[in-house]
NUBAZA-479478 format. One record per residue (C-alpha): residue in three letters; x, y, z; residue number from 1. Coordinates in steps of 0.25 Angstrom, whole numbers. Layout:
N
<rec><resn>Ala</resn><xx>X</xx><yy>Y</yy><zz>Z</zz><resi>NUM</resi></rec>
...
REM end
This chain:
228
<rec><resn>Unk</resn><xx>97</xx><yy>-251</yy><zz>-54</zz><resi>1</resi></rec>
<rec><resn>Unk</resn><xx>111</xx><yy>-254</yy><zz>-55</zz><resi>2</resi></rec>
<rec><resn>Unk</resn><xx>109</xx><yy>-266</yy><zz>-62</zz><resi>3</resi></rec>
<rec><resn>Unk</resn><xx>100</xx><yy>-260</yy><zz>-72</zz><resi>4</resi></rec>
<rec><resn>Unk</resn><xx>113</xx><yy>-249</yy><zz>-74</zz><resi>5</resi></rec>
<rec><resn>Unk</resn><xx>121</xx><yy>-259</yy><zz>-77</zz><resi>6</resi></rec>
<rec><resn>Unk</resn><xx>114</xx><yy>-265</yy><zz>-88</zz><resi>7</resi></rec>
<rec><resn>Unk</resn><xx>114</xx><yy>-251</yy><zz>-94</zz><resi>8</resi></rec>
<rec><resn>Unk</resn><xx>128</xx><yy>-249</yy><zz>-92</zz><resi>9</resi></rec>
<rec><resn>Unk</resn><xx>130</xx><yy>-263</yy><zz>-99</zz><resi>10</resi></rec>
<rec><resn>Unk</resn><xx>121</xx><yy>-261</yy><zz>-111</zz><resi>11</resi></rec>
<rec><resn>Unk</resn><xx>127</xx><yy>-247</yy><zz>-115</zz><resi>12</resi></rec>
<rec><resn>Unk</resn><xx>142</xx><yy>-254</yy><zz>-114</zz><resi>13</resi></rec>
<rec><resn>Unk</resn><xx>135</xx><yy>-264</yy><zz>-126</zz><resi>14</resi></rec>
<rec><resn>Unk</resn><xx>127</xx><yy>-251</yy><zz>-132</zz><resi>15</resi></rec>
<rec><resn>Unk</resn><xx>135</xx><yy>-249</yy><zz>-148</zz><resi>16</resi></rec>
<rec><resn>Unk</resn><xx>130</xx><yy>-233</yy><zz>-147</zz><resi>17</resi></rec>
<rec><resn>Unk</resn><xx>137</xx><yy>-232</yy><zz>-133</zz><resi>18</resi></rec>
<rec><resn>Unk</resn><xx>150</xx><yy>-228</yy><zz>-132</zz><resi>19</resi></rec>
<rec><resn>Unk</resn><xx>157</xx><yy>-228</yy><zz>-116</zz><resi>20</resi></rec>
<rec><resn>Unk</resn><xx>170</xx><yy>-222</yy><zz>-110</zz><resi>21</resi></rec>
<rec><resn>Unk</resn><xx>171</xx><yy>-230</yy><zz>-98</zz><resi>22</resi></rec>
<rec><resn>Unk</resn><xx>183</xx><yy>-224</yy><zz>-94</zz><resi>23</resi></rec>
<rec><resn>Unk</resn><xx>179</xx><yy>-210</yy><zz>-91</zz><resi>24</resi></rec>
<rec><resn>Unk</resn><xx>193</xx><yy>-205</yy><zz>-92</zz><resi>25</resi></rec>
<rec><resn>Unk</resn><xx>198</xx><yy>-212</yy><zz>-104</zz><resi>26</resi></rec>
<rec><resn>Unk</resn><xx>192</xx><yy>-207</yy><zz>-118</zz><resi>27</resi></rec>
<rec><resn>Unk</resn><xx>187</xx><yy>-220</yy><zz>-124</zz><resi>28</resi></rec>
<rec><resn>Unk</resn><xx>176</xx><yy>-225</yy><zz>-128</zz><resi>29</resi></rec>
<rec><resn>Unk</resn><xx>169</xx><yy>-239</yy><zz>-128</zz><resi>30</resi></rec>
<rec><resn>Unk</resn><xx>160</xx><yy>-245</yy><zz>-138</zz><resi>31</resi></rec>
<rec><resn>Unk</resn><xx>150</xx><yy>-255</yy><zz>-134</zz><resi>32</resi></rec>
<rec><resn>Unk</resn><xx>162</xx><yy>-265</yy><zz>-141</zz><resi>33</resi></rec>
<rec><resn>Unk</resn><xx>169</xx><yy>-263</yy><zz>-130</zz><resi>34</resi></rec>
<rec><resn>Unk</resn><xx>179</xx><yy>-254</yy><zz>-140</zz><resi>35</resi></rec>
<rec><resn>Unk</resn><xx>185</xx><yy>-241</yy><zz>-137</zz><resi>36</resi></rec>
<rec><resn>Unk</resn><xx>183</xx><yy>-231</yy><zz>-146</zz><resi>37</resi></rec>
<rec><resn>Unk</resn><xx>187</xx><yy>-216</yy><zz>-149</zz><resi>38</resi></rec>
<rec><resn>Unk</resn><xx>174</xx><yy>-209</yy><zz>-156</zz><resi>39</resi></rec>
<rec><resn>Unk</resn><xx>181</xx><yy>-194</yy><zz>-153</zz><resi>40</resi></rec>
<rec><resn>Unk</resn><xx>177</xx><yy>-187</yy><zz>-166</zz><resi>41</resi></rec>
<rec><resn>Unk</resn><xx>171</xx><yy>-200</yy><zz>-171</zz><resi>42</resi></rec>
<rec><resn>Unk</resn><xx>157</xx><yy>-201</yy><zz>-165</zz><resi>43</resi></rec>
<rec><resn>Unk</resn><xx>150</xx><yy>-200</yy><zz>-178</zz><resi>44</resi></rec>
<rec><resn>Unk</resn><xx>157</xx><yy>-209</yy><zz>-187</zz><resi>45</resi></rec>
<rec><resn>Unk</resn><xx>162</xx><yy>-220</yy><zz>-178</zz><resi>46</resi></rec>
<rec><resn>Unk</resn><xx>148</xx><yy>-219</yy><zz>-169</zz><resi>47</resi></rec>
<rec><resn>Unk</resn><xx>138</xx><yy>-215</yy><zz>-181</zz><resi>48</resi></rec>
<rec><resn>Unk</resn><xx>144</xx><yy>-216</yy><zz>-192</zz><resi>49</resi></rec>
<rec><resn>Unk</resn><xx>141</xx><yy>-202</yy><zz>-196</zz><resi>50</resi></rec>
<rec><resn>Unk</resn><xx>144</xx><yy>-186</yy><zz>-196</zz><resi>51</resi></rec>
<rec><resn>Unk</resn><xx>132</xx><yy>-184</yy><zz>-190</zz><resi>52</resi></rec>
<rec><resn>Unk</resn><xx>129</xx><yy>-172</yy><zz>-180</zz><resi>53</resi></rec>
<rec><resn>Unk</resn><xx>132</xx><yy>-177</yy><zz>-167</zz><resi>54</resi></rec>
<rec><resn>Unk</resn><xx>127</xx><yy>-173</yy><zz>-156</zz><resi>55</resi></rec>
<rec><resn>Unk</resn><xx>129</xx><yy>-177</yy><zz>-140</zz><resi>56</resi></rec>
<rec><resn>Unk</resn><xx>120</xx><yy>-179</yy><zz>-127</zz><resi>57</resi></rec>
<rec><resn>Unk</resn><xx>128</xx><yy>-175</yy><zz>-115</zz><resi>58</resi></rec>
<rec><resn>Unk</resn><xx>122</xx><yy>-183</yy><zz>-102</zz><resi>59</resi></rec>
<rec><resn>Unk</resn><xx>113</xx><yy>-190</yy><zz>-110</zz><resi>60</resi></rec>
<rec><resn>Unk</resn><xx>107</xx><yy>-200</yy><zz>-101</zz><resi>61</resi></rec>
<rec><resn>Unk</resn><xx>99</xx><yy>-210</yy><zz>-106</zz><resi>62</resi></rec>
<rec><resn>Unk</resn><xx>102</xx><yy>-204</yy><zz>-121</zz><resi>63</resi></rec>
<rec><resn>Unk</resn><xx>86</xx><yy>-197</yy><zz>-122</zz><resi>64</resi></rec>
<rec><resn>Unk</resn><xx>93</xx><yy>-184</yy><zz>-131</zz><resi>65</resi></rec>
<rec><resn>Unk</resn><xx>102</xx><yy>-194</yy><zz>-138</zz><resi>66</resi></rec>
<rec><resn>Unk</resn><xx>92</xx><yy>-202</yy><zz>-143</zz><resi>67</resi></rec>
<rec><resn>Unk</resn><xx>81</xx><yy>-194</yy><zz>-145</zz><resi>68</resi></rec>
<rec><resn>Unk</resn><xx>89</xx><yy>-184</yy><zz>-153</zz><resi>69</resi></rec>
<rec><resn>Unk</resn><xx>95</xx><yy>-195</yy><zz>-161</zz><resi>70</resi></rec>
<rec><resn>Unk</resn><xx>83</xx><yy>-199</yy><zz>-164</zz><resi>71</resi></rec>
<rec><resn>Unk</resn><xx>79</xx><yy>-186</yy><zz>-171</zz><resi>72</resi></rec>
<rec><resn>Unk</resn><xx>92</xx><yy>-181</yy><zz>-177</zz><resi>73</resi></rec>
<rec><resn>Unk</resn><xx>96</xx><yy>-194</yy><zz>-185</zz><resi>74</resi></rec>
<rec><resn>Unk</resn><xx>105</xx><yy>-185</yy><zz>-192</zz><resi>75</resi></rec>
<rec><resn>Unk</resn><xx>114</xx><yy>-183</yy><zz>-179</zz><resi>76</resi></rec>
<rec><resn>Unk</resn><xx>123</xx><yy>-191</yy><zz>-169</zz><resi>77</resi></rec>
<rec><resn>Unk</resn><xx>118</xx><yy>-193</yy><zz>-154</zz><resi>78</resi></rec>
<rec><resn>Unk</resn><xx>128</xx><yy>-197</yy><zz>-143</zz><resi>79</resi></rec>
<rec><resn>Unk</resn><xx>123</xx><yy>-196</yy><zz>-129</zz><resi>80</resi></rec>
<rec><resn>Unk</resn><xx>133</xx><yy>-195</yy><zz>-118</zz><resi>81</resi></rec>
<rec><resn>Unk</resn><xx>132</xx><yy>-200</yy><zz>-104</zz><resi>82</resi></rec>
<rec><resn>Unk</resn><xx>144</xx><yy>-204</yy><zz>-92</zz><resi>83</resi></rec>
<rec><resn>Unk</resn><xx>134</xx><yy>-215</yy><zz>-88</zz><resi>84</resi></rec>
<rec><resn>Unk</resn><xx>130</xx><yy>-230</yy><zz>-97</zz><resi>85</resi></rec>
<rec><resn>Unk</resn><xx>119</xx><yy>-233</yy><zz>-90</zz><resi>86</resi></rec>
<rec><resn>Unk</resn><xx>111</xx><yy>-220</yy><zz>-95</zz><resi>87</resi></rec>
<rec><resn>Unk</resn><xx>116</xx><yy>-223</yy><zz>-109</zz><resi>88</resi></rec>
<rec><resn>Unk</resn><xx>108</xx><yy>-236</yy><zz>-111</zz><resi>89</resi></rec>
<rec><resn>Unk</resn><xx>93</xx><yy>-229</yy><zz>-113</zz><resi>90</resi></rec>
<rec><resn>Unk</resn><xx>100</xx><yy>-221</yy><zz>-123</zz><resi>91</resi></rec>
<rec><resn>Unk</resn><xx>109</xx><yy>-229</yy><zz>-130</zz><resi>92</resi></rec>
<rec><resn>Unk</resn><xx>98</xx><yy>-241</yy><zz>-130</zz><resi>93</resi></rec>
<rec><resn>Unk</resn><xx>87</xx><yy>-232</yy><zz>-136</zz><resi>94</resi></rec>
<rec><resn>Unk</resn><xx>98</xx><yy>-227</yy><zz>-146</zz><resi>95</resi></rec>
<rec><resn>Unk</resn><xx>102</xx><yy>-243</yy><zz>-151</zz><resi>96</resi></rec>
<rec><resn>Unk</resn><xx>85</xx><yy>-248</yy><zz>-151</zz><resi>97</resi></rec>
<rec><resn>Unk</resn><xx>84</xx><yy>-234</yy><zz>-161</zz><resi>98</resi></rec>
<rec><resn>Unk</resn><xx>94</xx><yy>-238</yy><zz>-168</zz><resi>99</resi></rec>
<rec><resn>Unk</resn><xx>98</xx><yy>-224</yy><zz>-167</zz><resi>100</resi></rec>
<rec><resn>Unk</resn><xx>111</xx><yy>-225</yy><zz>-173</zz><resi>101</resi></rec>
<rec><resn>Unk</resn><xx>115</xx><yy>-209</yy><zz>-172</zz><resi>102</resi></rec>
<rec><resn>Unk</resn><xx>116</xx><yy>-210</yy><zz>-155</zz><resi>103</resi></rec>
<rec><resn>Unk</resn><xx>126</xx><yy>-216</yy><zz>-148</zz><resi>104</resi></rec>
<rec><resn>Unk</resn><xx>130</xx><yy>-214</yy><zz>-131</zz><resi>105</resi></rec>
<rec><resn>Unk</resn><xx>143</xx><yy>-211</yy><zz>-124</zz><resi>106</resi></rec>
<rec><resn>Unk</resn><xx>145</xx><yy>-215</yy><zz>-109</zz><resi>107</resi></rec>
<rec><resn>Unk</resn><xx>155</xx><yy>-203</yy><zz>-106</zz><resi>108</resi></rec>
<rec><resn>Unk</resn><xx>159</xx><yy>-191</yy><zz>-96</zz><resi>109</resi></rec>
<rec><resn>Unk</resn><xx>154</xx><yy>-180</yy><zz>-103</zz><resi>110</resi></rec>
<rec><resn>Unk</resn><xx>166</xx><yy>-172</yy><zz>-97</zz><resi>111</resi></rec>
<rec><resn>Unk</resn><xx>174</xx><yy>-181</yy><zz>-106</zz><resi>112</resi></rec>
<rec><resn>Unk</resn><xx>168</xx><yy>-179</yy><zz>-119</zz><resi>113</resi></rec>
<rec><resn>Unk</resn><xx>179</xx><yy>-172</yy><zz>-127</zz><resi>114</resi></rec>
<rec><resn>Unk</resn><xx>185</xx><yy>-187</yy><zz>-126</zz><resi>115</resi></rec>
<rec><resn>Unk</resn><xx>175</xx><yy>-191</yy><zz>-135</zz><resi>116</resi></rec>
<rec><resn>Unk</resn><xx>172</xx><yy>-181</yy><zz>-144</zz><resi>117</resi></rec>
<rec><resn>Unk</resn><xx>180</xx><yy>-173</yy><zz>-153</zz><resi>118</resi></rec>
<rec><resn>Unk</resn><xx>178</xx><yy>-157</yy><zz>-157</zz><resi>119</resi></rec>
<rec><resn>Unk</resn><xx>167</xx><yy>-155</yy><zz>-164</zz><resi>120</resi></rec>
<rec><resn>Unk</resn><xx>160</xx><yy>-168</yy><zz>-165</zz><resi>121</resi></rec>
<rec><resn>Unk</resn><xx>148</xx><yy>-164</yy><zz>-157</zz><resi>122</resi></rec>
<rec><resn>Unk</resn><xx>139</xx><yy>-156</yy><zz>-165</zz><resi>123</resi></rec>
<rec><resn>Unk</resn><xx>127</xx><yy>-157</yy><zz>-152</zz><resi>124</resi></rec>
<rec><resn>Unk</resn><xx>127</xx><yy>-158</yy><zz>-138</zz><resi>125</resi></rec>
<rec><resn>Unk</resn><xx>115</xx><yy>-161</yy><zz>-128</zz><resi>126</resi></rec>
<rec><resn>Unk</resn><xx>115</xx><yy>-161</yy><zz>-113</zz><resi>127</resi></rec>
<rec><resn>Unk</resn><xx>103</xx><yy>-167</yy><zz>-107</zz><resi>128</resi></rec>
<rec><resn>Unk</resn><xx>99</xx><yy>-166</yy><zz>-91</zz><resi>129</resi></rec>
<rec><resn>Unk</resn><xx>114</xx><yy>-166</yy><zz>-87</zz><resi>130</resi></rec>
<rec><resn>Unk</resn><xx>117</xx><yy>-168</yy><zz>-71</zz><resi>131</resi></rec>
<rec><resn>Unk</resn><xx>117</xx><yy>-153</yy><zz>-66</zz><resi>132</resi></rec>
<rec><resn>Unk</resn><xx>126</xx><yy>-154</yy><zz>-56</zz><resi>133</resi></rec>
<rec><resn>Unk</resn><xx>122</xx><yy>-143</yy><zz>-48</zz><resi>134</resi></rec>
<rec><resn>Unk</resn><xx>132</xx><yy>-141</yy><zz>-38</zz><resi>135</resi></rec>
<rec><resn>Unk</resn><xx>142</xx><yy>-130</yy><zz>-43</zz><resi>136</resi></rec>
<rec><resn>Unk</resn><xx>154</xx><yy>-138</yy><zz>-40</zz><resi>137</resi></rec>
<rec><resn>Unk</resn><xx>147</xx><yy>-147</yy><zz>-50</zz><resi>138</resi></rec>
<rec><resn>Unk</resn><xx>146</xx><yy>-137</yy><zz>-63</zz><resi>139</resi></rec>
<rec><resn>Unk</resn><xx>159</xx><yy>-141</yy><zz>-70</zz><resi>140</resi></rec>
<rec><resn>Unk</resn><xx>151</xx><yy>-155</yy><zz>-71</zz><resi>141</resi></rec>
<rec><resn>Unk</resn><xx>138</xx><yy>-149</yy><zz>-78</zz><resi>142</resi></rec>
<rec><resn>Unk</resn><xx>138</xx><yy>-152</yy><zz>-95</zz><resi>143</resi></rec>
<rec><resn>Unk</resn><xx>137</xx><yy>-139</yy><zz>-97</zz><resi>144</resi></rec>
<rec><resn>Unk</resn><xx>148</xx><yy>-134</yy><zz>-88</zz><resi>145</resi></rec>
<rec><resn>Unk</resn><xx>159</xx><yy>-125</yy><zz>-97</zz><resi>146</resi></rec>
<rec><resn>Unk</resn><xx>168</xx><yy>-137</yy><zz>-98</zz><resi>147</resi></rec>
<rec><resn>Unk</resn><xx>159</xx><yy>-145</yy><zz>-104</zz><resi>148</resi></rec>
<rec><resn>Unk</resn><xx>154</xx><yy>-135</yy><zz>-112</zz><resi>149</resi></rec>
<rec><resn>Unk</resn><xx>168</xx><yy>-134</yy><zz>-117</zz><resi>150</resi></rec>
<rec><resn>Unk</resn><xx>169</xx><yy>-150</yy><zz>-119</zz><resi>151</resi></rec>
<rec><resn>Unk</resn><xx>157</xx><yy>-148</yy><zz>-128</zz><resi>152</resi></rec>
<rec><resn>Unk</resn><xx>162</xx><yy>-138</yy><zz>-135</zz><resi>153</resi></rec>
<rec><resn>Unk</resn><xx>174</xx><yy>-148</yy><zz>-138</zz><resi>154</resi></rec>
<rec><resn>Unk</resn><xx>167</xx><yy>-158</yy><zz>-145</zz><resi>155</resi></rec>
<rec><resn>Unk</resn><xx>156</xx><yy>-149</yy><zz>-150</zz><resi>156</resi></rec>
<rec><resn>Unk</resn><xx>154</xx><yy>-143</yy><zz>-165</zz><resi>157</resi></rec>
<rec><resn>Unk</resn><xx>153</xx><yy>-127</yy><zz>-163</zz><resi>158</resi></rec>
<rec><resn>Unk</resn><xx>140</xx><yy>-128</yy><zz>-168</zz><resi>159</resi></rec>
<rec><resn>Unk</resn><xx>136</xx><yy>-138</yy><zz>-157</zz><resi>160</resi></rec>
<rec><resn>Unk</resn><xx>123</xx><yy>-135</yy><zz>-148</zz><resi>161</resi></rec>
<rec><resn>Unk</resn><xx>122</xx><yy>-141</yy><zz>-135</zz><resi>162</resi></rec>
<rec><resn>Unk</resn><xx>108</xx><yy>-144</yy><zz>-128</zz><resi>163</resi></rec>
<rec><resn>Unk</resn><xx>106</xx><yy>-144</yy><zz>-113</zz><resi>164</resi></rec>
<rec><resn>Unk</resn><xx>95</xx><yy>-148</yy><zz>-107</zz><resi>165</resi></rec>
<rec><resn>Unk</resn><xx>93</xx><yy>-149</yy><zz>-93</zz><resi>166</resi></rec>
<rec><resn>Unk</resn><xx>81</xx><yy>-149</yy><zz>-81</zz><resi>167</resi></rec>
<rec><resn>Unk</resn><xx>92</xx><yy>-142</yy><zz>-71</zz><resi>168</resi></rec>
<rec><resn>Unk</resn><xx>90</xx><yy>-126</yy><zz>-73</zz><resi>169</resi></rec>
<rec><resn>Unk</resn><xx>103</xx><yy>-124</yy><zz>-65</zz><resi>170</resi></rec>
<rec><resn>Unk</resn><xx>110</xx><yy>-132</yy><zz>-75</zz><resi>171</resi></rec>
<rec><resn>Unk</resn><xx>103</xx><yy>-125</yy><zz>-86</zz><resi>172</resi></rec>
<rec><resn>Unk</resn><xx>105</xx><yy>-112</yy><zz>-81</zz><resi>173</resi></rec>
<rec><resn>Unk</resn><xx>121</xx><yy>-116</yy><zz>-80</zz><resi>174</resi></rec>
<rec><resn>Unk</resn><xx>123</xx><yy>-121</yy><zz>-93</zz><resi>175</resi></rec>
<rec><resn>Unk</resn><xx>116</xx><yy>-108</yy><zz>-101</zz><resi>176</resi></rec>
<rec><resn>Unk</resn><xx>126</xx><yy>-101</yy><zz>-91</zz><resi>177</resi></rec>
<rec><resn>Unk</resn><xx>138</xx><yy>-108</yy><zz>-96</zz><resi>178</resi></rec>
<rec><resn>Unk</resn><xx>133</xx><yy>-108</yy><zz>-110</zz><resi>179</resi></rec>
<rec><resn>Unk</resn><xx>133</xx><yy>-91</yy><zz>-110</zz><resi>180</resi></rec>
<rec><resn>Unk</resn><xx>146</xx><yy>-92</yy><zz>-103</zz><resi>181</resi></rec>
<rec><resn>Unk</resn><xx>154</xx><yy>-100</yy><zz>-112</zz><resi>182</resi></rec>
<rec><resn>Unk</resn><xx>149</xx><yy>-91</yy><zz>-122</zz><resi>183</resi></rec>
<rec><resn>Unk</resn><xx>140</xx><yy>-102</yy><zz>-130</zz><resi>184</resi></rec>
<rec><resn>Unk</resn><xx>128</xx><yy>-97</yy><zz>-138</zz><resi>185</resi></rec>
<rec><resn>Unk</resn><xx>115</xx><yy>-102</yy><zz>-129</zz><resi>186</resi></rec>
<rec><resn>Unk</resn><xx>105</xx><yy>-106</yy><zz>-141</zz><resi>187</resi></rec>
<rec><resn>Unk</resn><xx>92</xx><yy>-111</yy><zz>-135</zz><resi>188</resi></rec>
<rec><resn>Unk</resn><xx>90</xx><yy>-109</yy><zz>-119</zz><resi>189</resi></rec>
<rec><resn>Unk</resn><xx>74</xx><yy>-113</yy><zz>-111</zz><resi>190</resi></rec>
<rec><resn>Unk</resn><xx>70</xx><yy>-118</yy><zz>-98</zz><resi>191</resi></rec>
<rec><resn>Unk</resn><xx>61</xx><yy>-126</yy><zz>-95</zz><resi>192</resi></rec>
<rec><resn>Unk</resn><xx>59</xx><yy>-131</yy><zz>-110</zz><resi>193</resi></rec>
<rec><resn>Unk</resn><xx>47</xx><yy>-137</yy><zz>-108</zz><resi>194</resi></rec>
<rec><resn>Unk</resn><xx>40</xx><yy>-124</yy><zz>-105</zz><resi>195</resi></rec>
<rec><resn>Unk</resn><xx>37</xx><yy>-120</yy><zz>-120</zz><resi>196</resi></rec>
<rec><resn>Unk</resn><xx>37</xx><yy>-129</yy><zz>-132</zz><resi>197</resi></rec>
<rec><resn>Unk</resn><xx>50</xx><yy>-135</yy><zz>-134</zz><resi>198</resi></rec>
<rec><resn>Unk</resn><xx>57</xx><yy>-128</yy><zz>-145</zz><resi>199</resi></rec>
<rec><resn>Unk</resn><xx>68</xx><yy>-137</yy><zz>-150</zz><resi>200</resi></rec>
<rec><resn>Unk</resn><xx>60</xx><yy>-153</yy><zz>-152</zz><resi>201</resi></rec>
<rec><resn>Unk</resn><xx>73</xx><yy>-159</yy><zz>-144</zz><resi>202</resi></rec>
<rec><resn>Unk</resn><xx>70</xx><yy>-154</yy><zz>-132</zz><resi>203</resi></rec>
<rec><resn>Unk</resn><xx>57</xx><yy>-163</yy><zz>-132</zz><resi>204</resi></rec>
<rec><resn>Unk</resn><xx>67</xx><yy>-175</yy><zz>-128</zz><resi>205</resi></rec>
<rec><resn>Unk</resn><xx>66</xx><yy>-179</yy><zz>-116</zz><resi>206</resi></rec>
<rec><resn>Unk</resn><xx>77</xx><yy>-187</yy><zz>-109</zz><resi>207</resi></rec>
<rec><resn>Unk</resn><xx>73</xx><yy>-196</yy><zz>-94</zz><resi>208</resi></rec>
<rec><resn>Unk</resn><xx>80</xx><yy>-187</yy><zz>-87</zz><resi>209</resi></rec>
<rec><resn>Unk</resn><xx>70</xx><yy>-176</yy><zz>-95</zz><resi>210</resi></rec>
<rec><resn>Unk</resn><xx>59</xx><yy>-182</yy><zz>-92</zz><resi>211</resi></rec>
<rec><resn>Unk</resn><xx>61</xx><yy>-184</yy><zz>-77</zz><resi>212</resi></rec>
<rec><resn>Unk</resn><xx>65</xx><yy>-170</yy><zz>-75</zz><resi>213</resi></rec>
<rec><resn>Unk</resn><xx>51</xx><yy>-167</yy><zz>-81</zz><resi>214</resi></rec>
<rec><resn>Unk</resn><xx>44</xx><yy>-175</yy><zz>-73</zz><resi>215</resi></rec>
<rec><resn>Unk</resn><xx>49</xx><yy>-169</yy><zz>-60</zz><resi>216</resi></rec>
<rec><resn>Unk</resn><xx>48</xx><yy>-154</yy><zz>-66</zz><resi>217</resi></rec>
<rec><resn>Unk</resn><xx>59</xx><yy>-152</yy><zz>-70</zz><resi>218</resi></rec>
<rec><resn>Unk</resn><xx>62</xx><yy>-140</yy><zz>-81</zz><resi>219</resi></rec>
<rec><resn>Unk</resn><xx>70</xx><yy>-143</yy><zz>-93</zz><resi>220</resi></rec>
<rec><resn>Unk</resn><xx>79</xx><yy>-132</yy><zz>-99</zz><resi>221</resi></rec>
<rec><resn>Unk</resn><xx>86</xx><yy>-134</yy><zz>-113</zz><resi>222</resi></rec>
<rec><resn>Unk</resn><xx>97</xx><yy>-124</yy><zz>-119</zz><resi>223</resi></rec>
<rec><resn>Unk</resn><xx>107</xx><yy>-126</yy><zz>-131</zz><resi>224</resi></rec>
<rec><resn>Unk</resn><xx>121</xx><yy>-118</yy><zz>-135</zz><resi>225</resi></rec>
<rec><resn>Unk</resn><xx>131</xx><yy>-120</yy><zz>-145</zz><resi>226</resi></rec>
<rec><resn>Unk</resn><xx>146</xx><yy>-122</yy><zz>-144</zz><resi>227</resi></rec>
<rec><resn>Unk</resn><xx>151</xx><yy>-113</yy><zz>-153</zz><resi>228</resi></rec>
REM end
């Protein structure tokens, strides 16, 4: 296992759509050149040579959202997010075999995103099966805790929605609670999605972490709100 982790952690570092910050406390990133580089407000020209739309997967994992989206909105920019290399290689591999020049990944603490992206670059933001951390000593760490929630609202567009999407009703239930309470307008909100045809067709993706929750289940809950 460890050996198999390593080799993933090796690859992303040689990946040319993975950028790192190895040194959580320091904003720069790395390139697979071994190059730091500065893409604060930049992400679109410098990564995709565009001004396309750009929109982020928060704790993405092994990339499923990222990729699949990408797949289906050529039009738009797709950068998942993660703190750990090792669950960007699916991802980033997939992306680089595709071809799919409109993704790209970054190995960074979601706390420290303000260090990457500047105001208003982000027009869309998804959170996927985030950790839940459901002691109450742990809320400040959730993704949709208020700071967060402000962070986003940093690098956001005040048109941005975000997507949350989680199998955890706790969390779920937390997150609509600190959407009313900040004031956000909630725009969509379902449990258990699967009960009734699905009503937006990117709901239909399903990451592994998805997948296994199903298997065991689980019910998956989806709502979305806007940063005005």
């Amino acid at each position: 296992m460890a050996k198999a982790k390593m080799f993933k952690i090796n690859s992303v570092a040689t990946f040319p759509n993975v950028f790192q910050n190895p040194h959580f406390t320091q904003p720069s990133l790395i390139n697979s050149a071994g190059e730091e580089m500065d893409l604060k407000g930049v992400w679109n020209e410098k990564v995709f040579g565009n001004r396309h739309p750009l929109t982020l997967e928060l704790a993405c994992g092994k990339g499923d959202y990222t990729v699949a989206l990408a797949a289906k909105y050529p039009e738009r920019n797709f950068i998942g997010i993660d703190v750990k290399g090792a669950r960007l290689f699916t991802g980033a591999k997939k992306a680089l075999e595709a071809n799919q020049k409109n993704v790209a990944f970054g190995r960074m603490r979601i706390e420290n995103i303000t260090n990457f992206f500047a105001p208003g670059e982000v027009d869309e933001i998804w959170i996927t099966f985030p950790d839940p951390f459901p002691r109450k000593g742990d809320a400040k760490r959730r993704l949709t805790a208020p700071s967060f929630l402000q962070r986003y609202r940093q690098i956001c567009t005040p048109q941005a929605t975000i997507h949350f999407k989680t199998d955890d009703l706790p969390l779920f239930h937390y997150t609509r609670d600190m959407v009313v309470e900040a004031g956000l307008p909630l725009q969509y909100y379902r449990e258990d999605i699967y009960a009734a045809p699905l009503e937006f067709e990117e709901l239909g993706i399903q990451t592994y972490y998805e997948k296994s929750h199903l298997a065991n289940g689980r019910k998956i809950n989806y709502l979305k709100f806007s940063l005005p």
